[in-house]
Rosetta silent file (secondary structure, phi, psi, omega in degrees, C-alpha in Angstrom):
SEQUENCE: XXXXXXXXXXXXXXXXXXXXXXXXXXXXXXXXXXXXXXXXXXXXXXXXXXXXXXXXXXXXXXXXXXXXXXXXXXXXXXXXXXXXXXXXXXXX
SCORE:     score description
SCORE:     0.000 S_00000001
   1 L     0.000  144.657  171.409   24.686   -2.258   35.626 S_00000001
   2 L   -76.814  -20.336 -124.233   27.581    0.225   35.575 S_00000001
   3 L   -81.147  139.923  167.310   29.864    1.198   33.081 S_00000001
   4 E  -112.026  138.585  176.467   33.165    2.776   33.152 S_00000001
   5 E   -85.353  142.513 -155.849   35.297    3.695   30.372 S_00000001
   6 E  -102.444  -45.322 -179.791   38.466    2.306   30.787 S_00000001
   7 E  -174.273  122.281 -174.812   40.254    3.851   27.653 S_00000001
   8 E  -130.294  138.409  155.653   39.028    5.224   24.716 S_00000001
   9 E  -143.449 -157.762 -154.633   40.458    7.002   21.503 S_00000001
  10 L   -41.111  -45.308 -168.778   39.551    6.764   17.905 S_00000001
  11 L  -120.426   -0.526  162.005   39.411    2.918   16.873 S_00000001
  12 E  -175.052  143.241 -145.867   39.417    1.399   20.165 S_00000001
  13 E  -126.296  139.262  171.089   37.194    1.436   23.818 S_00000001
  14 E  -128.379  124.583 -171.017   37.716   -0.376   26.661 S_00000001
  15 E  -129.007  142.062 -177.658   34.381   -0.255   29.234 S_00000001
  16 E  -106.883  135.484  175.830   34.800   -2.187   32.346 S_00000001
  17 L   -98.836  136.080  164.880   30.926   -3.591   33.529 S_00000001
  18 L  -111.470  108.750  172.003   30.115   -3.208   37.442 S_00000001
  19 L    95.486   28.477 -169.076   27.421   -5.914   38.052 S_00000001
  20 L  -127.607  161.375  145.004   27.091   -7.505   35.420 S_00000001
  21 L   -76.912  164.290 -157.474   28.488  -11.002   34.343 S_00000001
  22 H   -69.319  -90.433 -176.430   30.904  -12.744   32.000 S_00000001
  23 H    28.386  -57.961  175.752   27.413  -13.567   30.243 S_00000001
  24 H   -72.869  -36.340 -151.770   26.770  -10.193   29.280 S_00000001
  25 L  -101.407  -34.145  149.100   29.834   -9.384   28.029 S_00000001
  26 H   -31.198  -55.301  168.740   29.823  -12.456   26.004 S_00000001
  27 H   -88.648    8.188  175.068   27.237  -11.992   24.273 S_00000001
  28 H  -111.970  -37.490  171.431   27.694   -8.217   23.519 S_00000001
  29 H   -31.601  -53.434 -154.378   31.448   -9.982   22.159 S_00000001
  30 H   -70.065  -40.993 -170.363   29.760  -12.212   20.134 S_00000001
  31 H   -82.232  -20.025 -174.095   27.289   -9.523   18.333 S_00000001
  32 H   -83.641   -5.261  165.983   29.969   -6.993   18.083 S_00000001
  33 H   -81.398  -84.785 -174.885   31.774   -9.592   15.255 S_00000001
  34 L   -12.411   -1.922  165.057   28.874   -9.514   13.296 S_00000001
  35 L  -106.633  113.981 -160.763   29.361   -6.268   12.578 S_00000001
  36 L   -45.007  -24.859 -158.173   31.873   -5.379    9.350 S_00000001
  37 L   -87.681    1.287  173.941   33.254   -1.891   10.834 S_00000001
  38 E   -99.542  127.355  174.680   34.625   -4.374   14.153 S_00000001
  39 E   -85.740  -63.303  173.157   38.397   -5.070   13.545 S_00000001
  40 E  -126.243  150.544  144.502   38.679   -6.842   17.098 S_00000001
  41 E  -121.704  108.573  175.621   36.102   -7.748   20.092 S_00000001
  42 E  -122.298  143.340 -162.463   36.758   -9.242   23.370 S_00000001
  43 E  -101.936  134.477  173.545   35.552  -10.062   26.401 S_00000001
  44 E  -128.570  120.031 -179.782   38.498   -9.602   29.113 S_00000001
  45 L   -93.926  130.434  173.479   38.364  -11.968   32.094 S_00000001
  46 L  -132.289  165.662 -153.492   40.696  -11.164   35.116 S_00000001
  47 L   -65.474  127.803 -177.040   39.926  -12.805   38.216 S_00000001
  48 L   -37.560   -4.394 -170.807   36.735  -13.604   38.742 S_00000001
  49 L  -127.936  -47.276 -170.484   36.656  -11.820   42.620 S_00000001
  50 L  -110.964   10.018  163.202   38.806   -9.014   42.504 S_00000001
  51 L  -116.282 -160.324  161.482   37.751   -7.982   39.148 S_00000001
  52 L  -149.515  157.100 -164.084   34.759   -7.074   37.011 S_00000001
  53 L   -63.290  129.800  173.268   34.224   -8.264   33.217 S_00000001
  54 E  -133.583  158.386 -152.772   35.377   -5.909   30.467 S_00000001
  55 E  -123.596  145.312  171.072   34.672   -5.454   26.889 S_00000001
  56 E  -109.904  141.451  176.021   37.459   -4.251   24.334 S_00000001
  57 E  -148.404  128.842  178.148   36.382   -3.032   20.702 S_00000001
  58 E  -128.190  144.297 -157.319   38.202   -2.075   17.841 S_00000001
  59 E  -116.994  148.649  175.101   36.959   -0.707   14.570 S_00000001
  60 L   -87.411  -15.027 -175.508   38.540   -0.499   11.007 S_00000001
  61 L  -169.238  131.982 -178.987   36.140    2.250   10.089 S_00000001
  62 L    68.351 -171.086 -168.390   33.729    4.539   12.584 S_00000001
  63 L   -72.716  109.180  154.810   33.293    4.819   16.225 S_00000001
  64 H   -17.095  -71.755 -169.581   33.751    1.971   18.945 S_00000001
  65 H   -40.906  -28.215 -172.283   31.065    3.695   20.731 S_00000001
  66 H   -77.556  -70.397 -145.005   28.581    3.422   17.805 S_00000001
  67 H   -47.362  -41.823 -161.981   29.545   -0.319   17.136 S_00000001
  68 H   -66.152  -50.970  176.743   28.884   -1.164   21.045 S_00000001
  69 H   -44.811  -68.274  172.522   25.527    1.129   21.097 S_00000001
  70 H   -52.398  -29.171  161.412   24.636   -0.986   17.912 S_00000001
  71 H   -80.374  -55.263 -156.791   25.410   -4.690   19.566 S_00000001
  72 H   -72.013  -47.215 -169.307   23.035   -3.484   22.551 S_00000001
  73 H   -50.330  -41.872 -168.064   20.666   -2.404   20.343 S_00000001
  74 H   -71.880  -52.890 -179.352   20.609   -5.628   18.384 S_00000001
  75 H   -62.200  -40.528  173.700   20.707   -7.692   21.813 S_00000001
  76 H   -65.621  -46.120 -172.739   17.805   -5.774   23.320 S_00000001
  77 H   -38.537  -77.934  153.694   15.970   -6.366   19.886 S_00000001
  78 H    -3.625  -70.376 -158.629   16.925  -10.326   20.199 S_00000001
  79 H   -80.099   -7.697  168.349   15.642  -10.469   24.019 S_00000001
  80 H   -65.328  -67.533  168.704   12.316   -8.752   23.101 S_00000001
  81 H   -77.542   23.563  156.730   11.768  -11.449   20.683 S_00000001
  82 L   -98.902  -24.987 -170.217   12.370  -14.497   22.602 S_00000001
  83 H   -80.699  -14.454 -171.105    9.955  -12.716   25.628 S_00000001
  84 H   -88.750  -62.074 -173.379    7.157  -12.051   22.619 S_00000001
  85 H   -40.785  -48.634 -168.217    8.140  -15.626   21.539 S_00000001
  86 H   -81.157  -65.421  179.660    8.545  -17.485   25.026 S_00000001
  87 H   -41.995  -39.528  173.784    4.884  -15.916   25.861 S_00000001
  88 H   -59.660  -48.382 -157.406    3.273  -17.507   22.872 S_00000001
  89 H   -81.345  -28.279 -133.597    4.822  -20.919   23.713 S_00000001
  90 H  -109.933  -46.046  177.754    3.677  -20.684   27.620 S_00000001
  91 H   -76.945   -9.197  142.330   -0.214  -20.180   26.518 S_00000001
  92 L   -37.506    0.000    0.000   -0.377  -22.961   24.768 S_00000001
């Protein structure tokens, strides 16, 4: 995976992903409302061929950059514990 920043200033980031799917970017949407200091989050689809998936984030208080660093953190956390989970289930 890629990213380029698209636009950034105080309160709101735009990172475009290269290789990645609407998937990803979903689910980094979805974790970045869970966080109080996120004003807005979105996933931006533009055609599916000539584009690539991009994530917008805007904060009422501290950095975009933090909040996004803080959804991946939380999402890697998340996929750690379904593979320590999903291992447990498979040796049964």
């Amino acid at each position: 995976m890629e990213l380029k920043k698209v636009k950034e200033d105080d309160k709101t980031l735009l990172v475009e992903t290269v290789g990645e799917t609407f998937t990803v970017t979903n689910a980094i949407r979805e974790t970045l409302w869970e966080d109080g200091s996120v004003s807005e989050a979105a996933q931006i689809r533009e055609h599916p061929y000539l584009s690539h998936p991009k994530i917008f984030v805007k904060t009422s208080r501290g950095s975009p950059a933090a909040a996004l660093e803080k959804a991946a953190e939380k999402i890697e956390s998340q996929a750690k514990e379904f593979q320590e989970q999903f291992k447990k289930a498979v040796k049964k």
